[in-house]
N, C-alpha and C positions, 0 to 999 in steps of 0.2 A: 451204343452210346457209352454209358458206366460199366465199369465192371463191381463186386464187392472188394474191398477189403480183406484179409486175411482174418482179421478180427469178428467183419459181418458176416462172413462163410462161416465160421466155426459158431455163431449165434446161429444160425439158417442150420445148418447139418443136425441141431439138437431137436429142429422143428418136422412137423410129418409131410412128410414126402410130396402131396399135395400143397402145402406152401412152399415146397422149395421147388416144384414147377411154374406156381406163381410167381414168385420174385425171380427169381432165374430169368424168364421170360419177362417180367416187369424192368428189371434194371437194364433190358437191352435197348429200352425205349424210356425211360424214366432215371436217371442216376439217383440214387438213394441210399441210406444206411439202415444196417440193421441193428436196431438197439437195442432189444432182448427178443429172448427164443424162450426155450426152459427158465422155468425160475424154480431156485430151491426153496424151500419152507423158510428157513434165513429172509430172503431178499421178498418172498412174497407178503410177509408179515411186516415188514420197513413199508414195502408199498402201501400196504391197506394202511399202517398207520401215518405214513404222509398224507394218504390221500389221492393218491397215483390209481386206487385199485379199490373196487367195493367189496371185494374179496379176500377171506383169509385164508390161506394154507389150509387145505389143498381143492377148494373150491375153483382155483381159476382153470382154464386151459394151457392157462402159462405154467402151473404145476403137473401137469400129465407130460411121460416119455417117453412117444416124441411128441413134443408140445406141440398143442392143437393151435396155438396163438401164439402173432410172433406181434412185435413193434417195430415198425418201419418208417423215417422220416426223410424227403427231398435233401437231397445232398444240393450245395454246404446248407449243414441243418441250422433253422431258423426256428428256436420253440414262441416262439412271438407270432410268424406267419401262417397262422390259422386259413387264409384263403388259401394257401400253396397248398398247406395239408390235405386240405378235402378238394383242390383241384388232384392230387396227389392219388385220394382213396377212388376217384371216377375213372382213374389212368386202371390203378388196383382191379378194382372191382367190374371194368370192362373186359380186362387180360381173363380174369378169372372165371367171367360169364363164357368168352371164346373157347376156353379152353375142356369147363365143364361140359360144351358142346360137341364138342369135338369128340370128347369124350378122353381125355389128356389128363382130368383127373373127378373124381369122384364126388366133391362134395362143395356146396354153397361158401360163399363168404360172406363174415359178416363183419363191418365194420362199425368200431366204437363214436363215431360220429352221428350214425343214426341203426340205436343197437334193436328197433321194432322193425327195420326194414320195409319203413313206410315212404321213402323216398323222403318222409317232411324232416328236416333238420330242426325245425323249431321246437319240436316237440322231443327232444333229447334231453334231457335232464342232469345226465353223464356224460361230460366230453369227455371222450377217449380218443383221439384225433389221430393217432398215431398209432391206434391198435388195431387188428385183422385177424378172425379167428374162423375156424370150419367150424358150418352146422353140422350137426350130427352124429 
């Protein structure tokens, strides 16, 4: 279907190897952008103080190298359409179940949409709709 960008590669290639099997294989059936990979101490500390993140340097996964968490939103990106998002993270988080299977990569994902991985979205507290990170 999509491919990335030059710009979303180079956010992706900062990410651990297990997200870049995920979206690799996600953006072949899903078109999407990659909007952050790594964050520096700089950009992670903007985040927490916008509000983007509960997290300060270097508590996130977005601060470890190669970042254990990436931000990925449906191409052309829409920060309004919260149904596409989490239609978006079921596309995600199915790739990522098939692949964990298979055994194509090692570790869980968890998405900021429902960060207890209790399937209930009501009970999220923190929307993070566009975030995806490995457990473990």
């Amino acid at each position: 279907m999509g491919q990335y960008s030059k710009t979303s590669l180079g956010k992706l290639e900062a990410c651990h190897d297990d997200l870049q099997t995920i979206f690799n294989e996600v953006v072949k059936y899903f078109d999407n952008s990659i909007v952050c990979g790594h964050r520096t101490e700089e950009k992670q500390n903007a985040a927490y103080k916008k509000g983007y993140s509960k997290l300060k340097y270097p508590k996130s996964k977005h601060n470890k190298l190669p970042s254990m968490a990436v931000d990925a939103i449906p191409f052309p990106i829409s920060w309004d359409d919260h149904d596409r998002m989490r239609y978006f993270a079921g596309v995600v988080k199915g790739i990522a179940w098939m692949l964990r299977e298979r055994g194509e990569i090692s570790h869980d994902i968890r998405w900021g949409g429902d960060w207890d991985m209790d399937t209930d979205l009501a009970d999220n507290r923190f929307q993070d709709l566009v975030h995806f990170e490995l457990k473990g």
